[in-house]
matplotlib code that plots the C-alpha trace (Angstrom):
import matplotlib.pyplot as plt

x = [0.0, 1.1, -0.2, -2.2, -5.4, -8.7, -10.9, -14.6, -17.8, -20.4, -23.8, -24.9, -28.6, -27.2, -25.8, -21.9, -20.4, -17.5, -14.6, -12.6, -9.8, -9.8, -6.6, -4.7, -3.5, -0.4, 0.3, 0.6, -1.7, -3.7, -2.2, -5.6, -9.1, -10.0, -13.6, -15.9, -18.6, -22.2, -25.4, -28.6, -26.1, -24.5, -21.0, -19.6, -15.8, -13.4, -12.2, -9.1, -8.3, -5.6, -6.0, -6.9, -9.7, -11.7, -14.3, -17.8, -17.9, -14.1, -15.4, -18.5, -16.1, -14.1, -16.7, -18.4, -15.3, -14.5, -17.7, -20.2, -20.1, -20.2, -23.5, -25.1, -24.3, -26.3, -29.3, -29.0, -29.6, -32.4, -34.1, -33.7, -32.5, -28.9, -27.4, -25.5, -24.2, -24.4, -27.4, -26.9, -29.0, -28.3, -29.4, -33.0, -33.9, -35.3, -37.2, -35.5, -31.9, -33.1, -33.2, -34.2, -34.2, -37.8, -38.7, -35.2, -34.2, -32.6, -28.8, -26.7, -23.3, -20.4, -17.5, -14.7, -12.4, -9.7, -8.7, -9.9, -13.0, -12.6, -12.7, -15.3, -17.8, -17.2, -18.2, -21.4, -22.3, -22.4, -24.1, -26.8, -27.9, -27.9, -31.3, -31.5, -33.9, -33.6, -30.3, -28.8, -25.2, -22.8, -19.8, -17.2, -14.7, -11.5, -9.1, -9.5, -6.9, -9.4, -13.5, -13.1, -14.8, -17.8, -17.8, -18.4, -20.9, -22.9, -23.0, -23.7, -25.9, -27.1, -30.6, -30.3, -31.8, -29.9, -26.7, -25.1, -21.7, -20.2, -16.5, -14.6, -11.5, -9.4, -7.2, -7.2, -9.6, -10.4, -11.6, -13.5, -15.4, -16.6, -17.8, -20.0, -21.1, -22.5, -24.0, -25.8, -29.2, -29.8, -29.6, -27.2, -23.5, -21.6, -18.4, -16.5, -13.8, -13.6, -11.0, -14.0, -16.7, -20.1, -22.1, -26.1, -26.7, -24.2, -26.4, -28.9, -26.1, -24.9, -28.2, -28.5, -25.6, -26.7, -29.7, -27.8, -27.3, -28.3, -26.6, -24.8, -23.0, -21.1, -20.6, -18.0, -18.2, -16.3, -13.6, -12.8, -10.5, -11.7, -8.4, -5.2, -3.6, -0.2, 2.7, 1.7, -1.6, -1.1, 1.1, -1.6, -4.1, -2.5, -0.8, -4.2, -6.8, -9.5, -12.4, -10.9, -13.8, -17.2, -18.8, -20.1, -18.3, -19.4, -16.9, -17.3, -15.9, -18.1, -18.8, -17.7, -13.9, -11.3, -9.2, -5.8, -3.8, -3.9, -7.7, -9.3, -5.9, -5.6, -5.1, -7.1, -9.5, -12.1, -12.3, -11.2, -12.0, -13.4, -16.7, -17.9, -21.4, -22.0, -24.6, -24.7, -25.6, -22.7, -20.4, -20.7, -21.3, -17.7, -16.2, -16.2, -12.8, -9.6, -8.2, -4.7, -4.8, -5.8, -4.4, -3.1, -2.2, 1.5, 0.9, -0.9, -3.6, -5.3, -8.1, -10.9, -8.9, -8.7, -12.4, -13.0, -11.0, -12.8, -16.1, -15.2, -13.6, -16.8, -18.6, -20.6, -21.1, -19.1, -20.6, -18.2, -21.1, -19.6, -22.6, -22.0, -19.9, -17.6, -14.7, -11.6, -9.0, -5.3, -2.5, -1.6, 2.6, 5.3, 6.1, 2.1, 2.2, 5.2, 4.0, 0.3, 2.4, 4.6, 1.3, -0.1, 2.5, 2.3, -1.4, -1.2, 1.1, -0.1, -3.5, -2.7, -0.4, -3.6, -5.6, -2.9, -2.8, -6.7, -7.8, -7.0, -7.7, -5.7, -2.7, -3.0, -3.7, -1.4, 2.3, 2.2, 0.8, 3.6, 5.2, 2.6, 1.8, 4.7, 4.2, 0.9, 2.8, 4.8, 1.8, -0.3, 3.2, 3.6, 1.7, 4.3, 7.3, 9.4, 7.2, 10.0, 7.5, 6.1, 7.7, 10.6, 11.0, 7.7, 7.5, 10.6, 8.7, 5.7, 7.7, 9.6, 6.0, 4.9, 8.8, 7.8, 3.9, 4.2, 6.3, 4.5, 0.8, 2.4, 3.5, 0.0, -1.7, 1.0, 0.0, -3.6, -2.9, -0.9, -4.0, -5.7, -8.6, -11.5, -10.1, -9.3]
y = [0.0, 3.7, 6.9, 8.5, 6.0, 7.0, 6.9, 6.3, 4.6, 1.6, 1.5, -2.1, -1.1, 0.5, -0.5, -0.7, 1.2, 2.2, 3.8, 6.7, 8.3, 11.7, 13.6, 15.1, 19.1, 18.3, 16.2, 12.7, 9.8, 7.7, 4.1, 2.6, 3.3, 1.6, 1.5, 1.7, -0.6, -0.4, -2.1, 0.1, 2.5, -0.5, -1.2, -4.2, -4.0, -2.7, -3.3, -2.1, -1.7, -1.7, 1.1, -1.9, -3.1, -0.8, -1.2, -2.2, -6.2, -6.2, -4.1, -6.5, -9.9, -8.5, -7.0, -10.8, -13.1, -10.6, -9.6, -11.9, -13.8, -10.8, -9.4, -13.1, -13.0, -10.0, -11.0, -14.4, -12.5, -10.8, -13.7, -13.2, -15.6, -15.9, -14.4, -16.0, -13.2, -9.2, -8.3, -6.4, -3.5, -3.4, -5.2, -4.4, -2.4, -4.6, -3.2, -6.0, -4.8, -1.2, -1.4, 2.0, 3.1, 3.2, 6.4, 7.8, 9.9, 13.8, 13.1, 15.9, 16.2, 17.7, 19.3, 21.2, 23.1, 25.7, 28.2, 25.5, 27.6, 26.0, 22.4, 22.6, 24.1, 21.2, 18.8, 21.5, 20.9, 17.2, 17.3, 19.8, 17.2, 13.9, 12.2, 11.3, 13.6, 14.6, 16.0, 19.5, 20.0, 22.1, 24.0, 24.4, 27.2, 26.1, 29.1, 30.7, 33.3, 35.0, 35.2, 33.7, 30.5, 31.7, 34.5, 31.9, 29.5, 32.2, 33.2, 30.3, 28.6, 31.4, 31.0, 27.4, 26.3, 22.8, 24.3, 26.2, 28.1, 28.3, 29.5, 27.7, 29.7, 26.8, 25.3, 21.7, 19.2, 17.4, 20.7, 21.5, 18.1, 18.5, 21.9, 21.0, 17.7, 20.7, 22.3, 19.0, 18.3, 15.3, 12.0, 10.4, 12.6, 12.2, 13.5, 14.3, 16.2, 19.1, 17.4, 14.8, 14.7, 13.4, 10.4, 11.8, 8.0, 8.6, 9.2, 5.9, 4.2, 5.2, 4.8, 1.2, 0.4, 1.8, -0.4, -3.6, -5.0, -4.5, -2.4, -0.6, 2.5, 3.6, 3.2, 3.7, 3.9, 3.4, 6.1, 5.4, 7.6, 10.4, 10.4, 9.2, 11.8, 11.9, 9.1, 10.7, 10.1, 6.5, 5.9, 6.8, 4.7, 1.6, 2.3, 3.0, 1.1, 2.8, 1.9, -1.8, -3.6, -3.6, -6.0, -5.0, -6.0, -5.9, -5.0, -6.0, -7.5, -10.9, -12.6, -10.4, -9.9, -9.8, -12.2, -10.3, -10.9, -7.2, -6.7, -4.5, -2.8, -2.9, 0.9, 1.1, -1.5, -0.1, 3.2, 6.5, 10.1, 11.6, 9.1, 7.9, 8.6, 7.8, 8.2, 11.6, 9.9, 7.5, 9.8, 12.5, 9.2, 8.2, 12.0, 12.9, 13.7, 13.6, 17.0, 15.8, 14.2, 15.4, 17.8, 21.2, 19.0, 17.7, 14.3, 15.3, 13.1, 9.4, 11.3, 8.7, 5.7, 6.6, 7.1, 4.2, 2.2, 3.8, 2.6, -1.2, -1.0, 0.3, -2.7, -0.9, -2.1, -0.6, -1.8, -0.7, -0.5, 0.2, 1.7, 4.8, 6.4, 9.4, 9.6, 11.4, 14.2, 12.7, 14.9, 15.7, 16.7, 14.8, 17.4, 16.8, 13.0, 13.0, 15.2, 13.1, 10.0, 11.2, 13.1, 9.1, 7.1, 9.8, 9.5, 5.8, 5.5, 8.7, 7.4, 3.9, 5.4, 7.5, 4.5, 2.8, 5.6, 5.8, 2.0, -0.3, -3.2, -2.0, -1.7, -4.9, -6.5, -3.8, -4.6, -8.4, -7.5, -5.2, -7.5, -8.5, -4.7, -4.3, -7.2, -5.6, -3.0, -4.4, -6.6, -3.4, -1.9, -4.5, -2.4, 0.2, -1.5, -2.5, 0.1, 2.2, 4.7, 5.1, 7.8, 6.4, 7.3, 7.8, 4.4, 6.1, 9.2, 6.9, 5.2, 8.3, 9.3, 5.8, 6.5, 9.6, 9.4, 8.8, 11.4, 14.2, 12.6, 13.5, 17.2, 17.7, 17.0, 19.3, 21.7, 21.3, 21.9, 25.1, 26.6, 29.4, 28.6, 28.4, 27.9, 24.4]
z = [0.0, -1.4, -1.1, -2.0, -2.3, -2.8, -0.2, -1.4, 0.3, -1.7, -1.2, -1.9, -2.4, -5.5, -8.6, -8.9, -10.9, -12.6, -10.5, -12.1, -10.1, -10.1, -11.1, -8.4, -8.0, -6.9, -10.3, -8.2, -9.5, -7.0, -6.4, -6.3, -4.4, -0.3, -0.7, 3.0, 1.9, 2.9, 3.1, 4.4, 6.1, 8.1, 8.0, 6.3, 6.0, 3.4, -0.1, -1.6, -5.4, -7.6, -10.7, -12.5, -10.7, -10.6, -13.3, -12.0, -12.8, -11.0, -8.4, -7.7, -7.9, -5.2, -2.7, -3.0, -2.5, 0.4, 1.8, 0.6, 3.9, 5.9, 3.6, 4.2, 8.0, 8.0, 6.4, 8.2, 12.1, 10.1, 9.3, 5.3, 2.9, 1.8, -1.8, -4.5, -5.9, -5.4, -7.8, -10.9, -9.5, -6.0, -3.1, -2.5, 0.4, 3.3, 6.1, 8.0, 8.3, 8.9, 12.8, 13.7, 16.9, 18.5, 21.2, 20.5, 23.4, 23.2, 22.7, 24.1, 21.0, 22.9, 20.3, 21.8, 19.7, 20.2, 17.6, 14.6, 13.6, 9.5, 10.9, 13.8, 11.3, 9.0, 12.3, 12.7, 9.3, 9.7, 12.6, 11.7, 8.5, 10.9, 10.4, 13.8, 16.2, 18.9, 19.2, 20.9, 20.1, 22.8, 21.2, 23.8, 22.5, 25.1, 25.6, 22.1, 21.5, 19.2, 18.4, 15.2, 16.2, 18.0, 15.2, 12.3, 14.6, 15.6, 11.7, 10.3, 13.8, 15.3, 14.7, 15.3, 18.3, 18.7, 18.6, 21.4, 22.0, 25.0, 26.0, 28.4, 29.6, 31.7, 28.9, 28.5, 26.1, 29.6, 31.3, 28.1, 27.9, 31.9, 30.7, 28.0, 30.3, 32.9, 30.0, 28.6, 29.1, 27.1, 28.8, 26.5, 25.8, 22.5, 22.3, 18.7, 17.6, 15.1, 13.1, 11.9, 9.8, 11.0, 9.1, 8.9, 10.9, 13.6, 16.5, 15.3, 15.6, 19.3, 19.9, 18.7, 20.5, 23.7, 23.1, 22.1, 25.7, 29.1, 31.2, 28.5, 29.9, 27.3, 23.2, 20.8, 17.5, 14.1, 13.1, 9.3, 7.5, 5.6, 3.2, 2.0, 0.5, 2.2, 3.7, 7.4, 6.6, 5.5, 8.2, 11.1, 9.3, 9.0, 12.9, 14.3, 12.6, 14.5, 11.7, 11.1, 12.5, 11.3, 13.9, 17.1, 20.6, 24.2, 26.6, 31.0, 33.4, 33.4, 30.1, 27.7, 28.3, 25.9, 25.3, 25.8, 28.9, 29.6, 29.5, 30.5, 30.4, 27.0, 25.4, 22.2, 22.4, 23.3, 20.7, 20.9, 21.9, 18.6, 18.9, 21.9, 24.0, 27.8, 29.6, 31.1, 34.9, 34.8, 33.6, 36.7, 39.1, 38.4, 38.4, 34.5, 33.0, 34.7, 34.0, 34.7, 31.4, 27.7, 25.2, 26.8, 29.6, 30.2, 28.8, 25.7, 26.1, 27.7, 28.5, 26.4, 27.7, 31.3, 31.0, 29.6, 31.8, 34.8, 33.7, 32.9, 36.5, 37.8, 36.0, 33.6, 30.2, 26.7, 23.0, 20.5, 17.7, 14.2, 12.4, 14.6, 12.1, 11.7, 9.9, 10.8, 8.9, 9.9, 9.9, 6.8, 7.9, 8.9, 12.2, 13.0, 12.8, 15.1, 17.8, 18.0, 17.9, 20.6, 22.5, 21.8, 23.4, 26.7, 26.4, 27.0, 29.8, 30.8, 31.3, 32.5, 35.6, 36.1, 37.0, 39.0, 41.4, 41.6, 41.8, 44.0, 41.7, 38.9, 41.4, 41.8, 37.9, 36.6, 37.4, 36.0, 32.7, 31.9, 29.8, 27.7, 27.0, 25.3, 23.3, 22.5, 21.2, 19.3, 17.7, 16.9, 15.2, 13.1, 10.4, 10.3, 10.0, 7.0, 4.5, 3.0, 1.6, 5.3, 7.1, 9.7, 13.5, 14.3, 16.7, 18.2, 19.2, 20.3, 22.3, 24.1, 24.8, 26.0, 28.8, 29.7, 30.2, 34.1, 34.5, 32.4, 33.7, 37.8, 37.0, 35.4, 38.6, 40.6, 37.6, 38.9, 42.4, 41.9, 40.3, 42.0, 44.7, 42.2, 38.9, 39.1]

ax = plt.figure().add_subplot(projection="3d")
ax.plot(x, y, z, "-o")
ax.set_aspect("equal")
plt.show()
């Protein structure tokens, strides 16, 4: 795999057609097409093409002998019968697979943002064409150094009713998310980033998840990449594979573990910051954010995956539910890629030393796992390596991150103690 690819989306309730790729501006030629494949909105995995693959009977031959099972397996839990082949005119609609949430309740959307008005009004965009009602979104401006965020939101949203700005001066992303969880009023709290852009089924699907088990407390969702233009950008898709999966997962602490000897310690598995929901209760029951951790904090991040740790520990219930959708803008630069992956590697450490210090259990789990964490790493790596047209020493700067996440996640709790009475 090369950059750039073409990143494009299949509707199997449509005719396949023929794949052209574009040219570029910058003079390049696409080395083929990764296409996010579909059927009634639901996710059903991933095709990628070479340039010569991509008329429409090459197209349909590979979505079959790749997906065809998958496609089957859903129709099979719906109680319709098996295909032979992909139909010449699409897959016809069936009310079956269309699993719409009944009585949907008000979802509060939480998007913080600091000086990134041109990106967070792309996420406002999204979110003000979802299908799903009801829904109030929460724009928390962290620290701008300017009004050119709530300037254009008020422009464009203004007269909006669903969408609200509010200004949060306490820098931080984790200060910023407990802000806009005061301001929420829905009973269910999805968080997204303004470097993402918002599928109109998103909230169904959070919704569907939430409703997939009992005693679900939290759901994840399905971050795909929005494009591969760039070797950074290739890089932090095949080193993150956040939108890899297309089948659901419950996560607990009974029935549904993981298999991995580090569970529930396991960083990543469970999704990430820029699409998650939790139920507004739960989240203020166990204390919301940790404000020690997170961007404009010390360590850079771990915010998400202390969260998430803190509720499994707490025994509530996470679905990671791919048909809540939203796909995400990586870094386009190599000096970008290497400070997230850096900011990644502290977040992780950062995040796990977090939940040492705070629960008893984990002090106890932890420590004998250590070992098989870094073979973790090393496992979830493996994407990375040997790829001369990837860009080199980024797993270097992870892993300074991953040494001195302890470290930086201690002085950003003595940085929140030296805060004036009332600010912190």
């Amino acid at each position: 795999m090369q950059a750039p690819i073409l990143i494009g989306e299949l509707e199997l309730t449509r005719a396949i057609i023929d794949i052209r790729l574009p040219a570029r501006e910058d003079g390049t030629t696409y080395h083929g097409a990764q296409l996010f494949v579909r059927l009634q909105h639901i996710p059903v995995g991933y095709v990628l093409l070479g340039p010569g693959e991509l008329d429409a009977e090459s197209v349909s031959r590979r979505v079959w002998r790749e997906l065809g099972g998958v496609i089957n397996g859903q129709r099979s839990r719906a109680g319709l019968p098996a295909l032979d082949a992909l139909p010449a005119g699409g897959i016809p609609v069936e009310p079956e697979l269309a699993d719409e949430p009944a009585d949907p309740p008000l979802v509060t959307v939480v998007v913080c943002t600091r000086n990134r008005p041109a990106g967070v009004m792309v996420t406002l965009r999204g979110l003000a064409a979802m299908h799903y009602r009801p829904f109030e979104v929460v724009v928390v401006d962290n620290a701008p150094s300017s009004d050119a965020t709530k300037d254009a939101v008020l422009a464009e949203f203004g007269d909006d009713r669903r969408i609200r700005y509010v200004r949060e001066v306490r820098p931080g992303l984790s200060r910023a998310r407990n802000r806009g969880l005061a301001e929420a009023t829905g009973e269910i709290v999805a968080f997204t980033d303004d470097d993402v852009r918002v599928d109109p089924w998103w909230l169904t699907g959070i919704v569907r998840g939430l409703r997939s088990a009992p005693g679900v407390a939290c759901v994840t969702g399905l971050i795909a990449t929005a494009e591969i233009d760039t070797p950074a950008q290739l890089y932090f898709h095949l080193r993150e594979g956040w939108g890899a999966s297309c089948e659901r997962r419950v996560y607990d602490l009974t029935e549904n573990r993981d298999e991995s000897p580090l569970y529930p310690y396991t960083v990543g598995i469970f999704g990430s910051g820029a699409n998650f929901a939790v139920s507004r209760v739960v989240l203020a029951e166990i204390g919301g954010f940790n404000e020690a951790l997170g961007a404009g904090t010390p360590s850079g991040g771990g915010e998400d995956l202390n969260i998430f740790m803190r509720l499994i520990l707490a025994g509530h219930r996470i679905v990671y539910e791919p048909s809540a959708i939203v796909a995400h803008v990586h870094r386009t630069g190599l000096a970008q890629l290497a400070l997230q992956m850096r900011a990644y590697g502290s977040g992780c450490t950062a995040a796990l030393t977090a939940i040492v210090m705070g629960e008893a259990r984990a002090r106890r789990e932890l420590p004998p796992k250590i070992i098989s964490g870094v073979a973790h790493m090393r496992r979830r790596s493996s994407g990375v390596r040997g790829n001369p047209t990837l860009p080199s020493g980024m797993l270097k700067r992870e892993i300074g991150g991953l040494i001195a996440g302890p470290w930086l996640y201690l002085k950003g709790r003595r940085d929140l103690r030296r805060l004036p009475s009332g600010t912190a």
